[in-house]
C-alpha positions as CSV (number, residue, x, y, z in Angstrom):
1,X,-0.1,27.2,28.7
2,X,3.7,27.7,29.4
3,X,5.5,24.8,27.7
4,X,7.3,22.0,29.9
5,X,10.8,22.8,27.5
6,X,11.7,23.9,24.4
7,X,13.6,22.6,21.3
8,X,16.5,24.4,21.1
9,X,18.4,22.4,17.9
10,X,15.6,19.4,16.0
11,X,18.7,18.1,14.6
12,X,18.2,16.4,10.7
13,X,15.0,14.2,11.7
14,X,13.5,14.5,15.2
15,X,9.8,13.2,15.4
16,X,6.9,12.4,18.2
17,X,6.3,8.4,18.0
18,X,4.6,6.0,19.8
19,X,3.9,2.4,18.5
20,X,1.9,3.6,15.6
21,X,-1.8,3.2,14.4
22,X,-3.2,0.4,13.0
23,X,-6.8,1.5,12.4
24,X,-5.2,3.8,8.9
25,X,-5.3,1.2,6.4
26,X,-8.1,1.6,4.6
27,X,-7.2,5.5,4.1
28,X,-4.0,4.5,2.8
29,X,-1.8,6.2,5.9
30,X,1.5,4.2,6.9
31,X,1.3,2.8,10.3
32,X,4.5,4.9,11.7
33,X,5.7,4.6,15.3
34,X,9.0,4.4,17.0
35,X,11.6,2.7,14.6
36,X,13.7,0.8,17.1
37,X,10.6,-0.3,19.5
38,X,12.5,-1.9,21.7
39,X,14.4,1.0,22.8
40,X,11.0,3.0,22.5
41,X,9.5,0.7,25.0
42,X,12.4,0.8,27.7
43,X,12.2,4.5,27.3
44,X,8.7,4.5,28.8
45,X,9.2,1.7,31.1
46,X,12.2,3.2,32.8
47,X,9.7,6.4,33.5
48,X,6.6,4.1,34.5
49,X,4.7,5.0,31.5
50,X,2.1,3.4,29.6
51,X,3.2,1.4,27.0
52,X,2.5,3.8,23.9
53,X,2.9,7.0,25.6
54,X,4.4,9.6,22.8
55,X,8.0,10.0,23.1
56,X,10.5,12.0,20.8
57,X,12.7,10.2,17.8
58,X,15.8,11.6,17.4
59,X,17.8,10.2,14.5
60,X,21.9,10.9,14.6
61,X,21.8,13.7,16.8
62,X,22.2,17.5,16.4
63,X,19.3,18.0,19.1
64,X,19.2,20.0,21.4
65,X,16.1,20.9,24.1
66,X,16.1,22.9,27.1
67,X,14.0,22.3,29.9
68,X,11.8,25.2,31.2
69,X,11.2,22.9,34.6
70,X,12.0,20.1,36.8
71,X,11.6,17.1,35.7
72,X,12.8,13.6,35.0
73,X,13.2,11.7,31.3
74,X,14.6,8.6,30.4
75,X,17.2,8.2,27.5
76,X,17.7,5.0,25.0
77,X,18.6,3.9,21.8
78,X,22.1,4.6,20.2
79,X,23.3,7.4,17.8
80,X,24.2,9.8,20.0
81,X,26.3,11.2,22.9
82,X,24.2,12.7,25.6
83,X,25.1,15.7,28.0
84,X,23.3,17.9,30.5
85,X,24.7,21.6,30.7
86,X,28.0,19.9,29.2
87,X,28.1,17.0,31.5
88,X,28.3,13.6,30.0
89,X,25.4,10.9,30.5
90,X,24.6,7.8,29.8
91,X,21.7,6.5,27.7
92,X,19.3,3.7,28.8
93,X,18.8,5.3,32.0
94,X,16.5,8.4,33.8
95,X,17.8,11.8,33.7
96,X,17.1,14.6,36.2
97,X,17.0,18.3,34.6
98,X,16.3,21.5,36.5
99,X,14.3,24.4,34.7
100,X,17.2,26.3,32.2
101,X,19.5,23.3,31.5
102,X,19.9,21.8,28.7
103,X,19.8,18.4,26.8
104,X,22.0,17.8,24.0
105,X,22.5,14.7,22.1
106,X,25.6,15.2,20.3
107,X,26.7,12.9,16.8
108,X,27.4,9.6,18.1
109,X,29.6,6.8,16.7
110,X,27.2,3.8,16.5
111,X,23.5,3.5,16.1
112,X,20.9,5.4,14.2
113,X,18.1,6.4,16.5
114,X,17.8,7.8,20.3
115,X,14.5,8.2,22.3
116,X,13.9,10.5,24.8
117,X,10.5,9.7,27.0
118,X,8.7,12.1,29.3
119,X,7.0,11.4,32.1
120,X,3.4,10.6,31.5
121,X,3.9,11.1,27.7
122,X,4.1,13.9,25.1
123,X,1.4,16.1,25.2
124,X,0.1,15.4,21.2
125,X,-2.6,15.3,18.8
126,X,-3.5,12.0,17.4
127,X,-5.2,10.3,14.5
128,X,-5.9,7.0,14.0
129,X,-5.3,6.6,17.3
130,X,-1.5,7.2,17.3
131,X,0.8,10.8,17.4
132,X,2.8,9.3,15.3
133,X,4.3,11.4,12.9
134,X,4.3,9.9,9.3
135,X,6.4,12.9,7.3
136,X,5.5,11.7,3.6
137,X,1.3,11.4,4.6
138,X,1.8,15.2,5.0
139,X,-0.8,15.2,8.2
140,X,-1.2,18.2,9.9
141,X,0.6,19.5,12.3
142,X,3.5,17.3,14.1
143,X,1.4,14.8,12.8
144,X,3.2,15.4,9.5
145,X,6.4,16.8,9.9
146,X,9.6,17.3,12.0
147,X,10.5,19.0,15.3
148,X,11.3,22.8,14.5
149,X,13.8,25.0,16.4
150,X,11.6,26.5,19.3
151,X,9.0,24.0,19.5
152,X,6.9,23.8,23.0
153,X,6.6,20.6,24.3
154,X,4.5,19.4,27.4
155,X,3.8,16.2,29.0
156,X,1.3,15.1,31.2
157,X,2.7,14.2,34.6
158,X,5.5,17.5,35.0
159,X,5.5,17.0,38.7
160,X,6.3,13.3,38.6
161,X,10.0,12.3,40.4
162,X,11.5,8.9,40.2
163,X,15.0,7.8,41.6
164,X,17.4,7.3,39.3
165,X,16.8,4.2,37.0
166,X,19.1,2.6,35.0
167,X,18.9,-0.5,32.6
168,X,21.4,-3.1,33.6
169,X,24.3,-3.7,31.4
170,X,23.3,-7.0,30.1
171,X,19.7,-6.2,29.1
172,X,21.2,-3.0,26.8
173,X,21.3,-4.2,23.2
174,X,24.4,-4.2,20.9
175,X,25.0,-2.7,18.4
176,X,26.6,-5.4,16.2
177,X,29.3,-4.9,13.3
178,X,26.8,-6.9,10.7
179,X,23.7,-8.2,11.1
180,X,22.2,-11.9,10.6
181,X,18.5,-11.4,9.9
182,X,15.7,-13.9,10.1
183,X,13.9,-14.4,7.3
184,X,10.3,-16.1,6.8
185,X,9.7,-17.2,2.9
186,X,6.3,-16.3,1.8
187,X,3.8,-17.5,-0.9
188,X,5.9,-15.7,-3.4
189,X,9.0,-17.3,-2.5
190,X,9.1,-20.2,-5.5
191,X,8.7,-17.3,-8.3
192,X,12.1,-17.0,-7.6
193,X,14.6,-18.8,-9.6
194,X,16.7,-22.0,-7.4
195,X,20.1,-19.5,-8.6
196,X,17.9,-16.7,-6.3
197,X,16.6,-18.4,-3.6
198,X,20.2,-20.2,-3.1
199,X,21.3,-16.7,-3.5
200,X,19.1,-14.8,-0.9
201,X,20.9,-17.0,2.0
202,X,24.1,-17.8,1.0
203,X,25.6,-13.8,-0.6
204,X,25.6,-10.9,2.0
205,X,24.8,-7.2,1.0
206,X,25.2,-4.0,3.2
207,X,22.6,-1.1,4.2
208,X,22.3,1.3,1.9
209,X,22.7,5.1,2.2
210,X,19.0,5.4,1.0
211,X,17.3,3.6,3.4
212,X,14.8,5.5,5.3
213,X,11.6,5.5,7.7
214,X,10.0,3.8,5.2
215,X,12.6,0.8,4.1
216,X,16.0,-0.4,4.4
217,X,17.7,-0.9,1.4
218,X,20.1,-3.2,0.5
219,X,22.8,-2.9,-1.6
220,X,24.7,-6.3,-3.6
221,X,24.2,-8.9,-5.5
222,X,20.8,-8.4,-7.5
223,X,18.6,-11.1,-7.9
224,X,18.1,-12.1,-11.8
225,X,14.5,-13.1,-11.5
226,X,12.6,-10.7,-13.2
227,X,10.9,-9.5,-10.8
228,X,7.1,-9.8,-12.1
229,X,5.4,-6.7,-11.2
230,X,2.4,-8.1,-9.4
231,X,-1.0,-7.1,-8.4
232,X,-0.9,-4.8,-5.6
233,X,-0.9,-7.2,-1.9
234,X,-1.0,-6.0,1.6
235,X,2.1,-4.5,2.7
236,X,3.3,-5.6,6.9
237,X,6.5,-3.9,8.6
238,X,9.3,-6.4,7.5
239,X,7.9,-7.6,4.2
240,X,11.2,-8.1,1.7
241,X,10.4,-6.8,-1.5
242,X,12.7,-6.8,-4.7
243,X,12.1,-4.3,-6.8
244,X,13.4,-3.7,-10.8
245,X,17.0,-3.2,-9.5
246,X,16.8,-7.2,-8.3
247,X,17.4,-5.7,-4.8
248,X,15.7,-6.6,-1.8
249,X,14.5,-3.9,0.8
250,X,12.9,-4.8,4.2
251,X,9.8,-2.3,4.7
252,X,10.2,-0.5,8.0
253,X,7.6,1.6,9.8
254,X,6.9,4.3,7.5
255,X,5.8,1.7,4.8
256,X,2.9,1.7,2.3
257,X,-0.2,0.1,3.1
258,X,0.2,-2.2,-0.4
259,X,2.8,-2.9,-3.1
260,X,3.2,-4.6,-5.9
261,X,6.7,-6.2,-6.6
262,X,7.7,-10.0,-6.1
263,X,8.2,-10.4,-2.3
264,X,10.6,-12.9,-0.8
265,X,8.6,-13.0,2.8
266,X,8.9,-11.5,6.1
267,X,11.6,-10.9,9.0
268,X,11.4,-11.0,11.9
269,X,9.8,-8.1,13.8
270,X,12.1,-8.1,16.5
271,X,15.0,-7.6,13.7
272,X,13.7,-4.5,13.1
273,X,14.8,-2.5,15.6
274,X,18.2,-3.9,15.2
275,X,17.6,-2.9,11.5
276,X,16.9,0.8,12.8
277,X,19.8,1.2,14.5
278,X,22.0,0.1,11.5
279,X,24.2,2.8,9.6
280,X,24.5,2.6,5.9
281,X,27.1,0.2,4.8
282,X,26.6,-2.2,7.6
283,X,26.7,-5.6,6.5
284,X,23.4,-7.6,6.6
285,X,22.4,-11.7,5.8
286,X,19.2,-13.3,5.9
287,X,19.0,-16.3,7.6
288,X,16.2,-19.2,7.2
289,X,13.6,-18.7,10.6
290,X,10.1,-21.0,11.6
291,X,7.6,-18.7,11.9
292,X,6.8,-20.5,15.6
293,X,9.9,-19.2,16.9
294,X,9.2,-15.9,16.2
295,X,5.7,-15.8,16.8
296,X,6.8,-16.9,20.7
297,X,9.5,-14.7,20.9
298,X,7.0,-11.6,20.1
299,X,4.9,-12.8,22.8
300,X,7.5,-12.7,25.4
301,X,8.8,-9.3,24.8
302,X,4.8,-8.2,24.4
303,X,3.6,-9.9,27.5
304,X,7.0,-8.1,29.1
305,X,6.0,-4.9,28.2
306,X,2.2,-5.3,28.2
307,X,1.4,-4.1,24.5
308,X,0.0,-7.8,23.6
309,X,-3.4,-5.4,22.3
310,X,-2.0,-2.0,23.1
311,X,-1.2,-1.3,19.5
């Protein structure tokens, strides 16, 4: 079957996600799925999609597809500048594309990750219930690796049309200079030292240049305490682990399924897509959160987007 377009330039990292599987565990596969979800989801909203239709992860840029019919796809997320046969567009809004031109998403200033949905959703093979790509599970197919130059893509509703539909200003998130990140202690929480704990709060660090798919790491002061090496515990995105450096990293979507390092607790899952989008170097401090106030801000934003038991 004639492909729908064709990736011209992947860029560094471009990936099919949706919101990830959760049925992997027991096989010890990562969850995956879109890294800022919140962007994800607007992507697929703006187009009418379902929820967890497969859309494309572009991280900083370099990519490049062109389209080999009409069609309309929606653009979010930060990271990069967007243009259509040369001409400038905005992000967080639909896109119209007749067959020959071409997308590019240039190196932006701010921001980490762009999405580009398609109407109806990637055409994809799945596992686990999710076409997420998880590139260190080595799955087959774009299961388990990046985009390459040439790559066919489909989707499943070609001939749909939409007007032009554009997020309002206000409801596009920021990109802030440093981040203040809620943070849940845990069980684990008073094997820390009183100098650590005081410390967790109270010093900042910044991202740092390792952080990946899998965590952000964070680069400062290291905590003194130990830390024990523990028996391996369940692993969930935005557990804060410390590790034999004494630094603390915030496991994204790409995480392991257990680990075994003192943990300090949990962030907020909404921080994490504000987490995604952060360059390295950006400063970052935890700040004390009640797990009720983040339990009912999840609900709103899953009730808004109806994934309350979509993923």
């Amino acid at each position: 079957m004639s492909p729908h377009g064709v990736v011209d330039r992947p860029g560094p990292f471009c990936t099919i996600q949706d919101l990830g599987r959760r049925t992997g565990r027991r096989a010890g596969l990562a969850p995956g799925g879109a890294m800022d979800q919140r962007a994800y989801l607007w992507a697929n909203r703006l187009l009418g999609n379902e929820p967890a239709a497969p859309a494309l992860e572009i991280t900083l840029g370099g990519f490049a597809l062109r389209f080999a019919a009409a069609t309309v796809v929606a653009i979010t997320g930060e990271g990069c500048a967007a243009t259509l046969d040369g001409v400038e567009t905005r992000a967080w809004r639909t896109v119209h594309a007749q067959p020959g031109q071409l997308l590019r998403l240039g190196y932006g200033t701010t921001g980490m990750r762009t999405y580009v949905a398609f109407p109806g959703g990637l055409e994809a093979t799945t596992a686990f219930g999710s076409a997420s790509a998880v590139v260190r599970d080595g799955m087959p197919g774009l299961l388990g690796r990046c985009l390459r130059p040439g790559e066919p893509l489909r989707w499943h509703a070609p001939d749909y049309r939409c007007p032009v539909r554009r997020l309002p200003d206000e409801l596009i998130p920021p990109v802030p200079g440093s981040l203040s990140v809620p943070l849940v202690t845990g069980y684990e929480w008073l094997d820390f030292a009183t100098t650590d704990r005081r410390r967790v709060f109270d010093a900042g660090w910044t991202v740092d240049p390792a952080s990946d798919r899998t965590a952000t790491r964070l680069a400062g002061p290291a905590l003194t305490t130990g830390p024990r090496v523990l028996d391996s515990t369940p692993l969930v995105d935005g557990t804060v682990q410390v590790t034999g450096d004494g630094l603390p990293l915030v496991f994204m979507r790409d995480r392991p399924t257990i680990g075994g390092y003192a943990k300090l607790g949990s962030v907020d899952p909404i921080a994490l897509d504000t987490l995604a989008q952060a360059r390295p170097g950006t400063p970052v401090r935890f700040v004390r959160a009640e797990p009720h106030a983040l339990r009912s801000a999840l609900a709103r934003r899953e009730s808004f987007f109806g994934i309350g038991h979509a993923h």
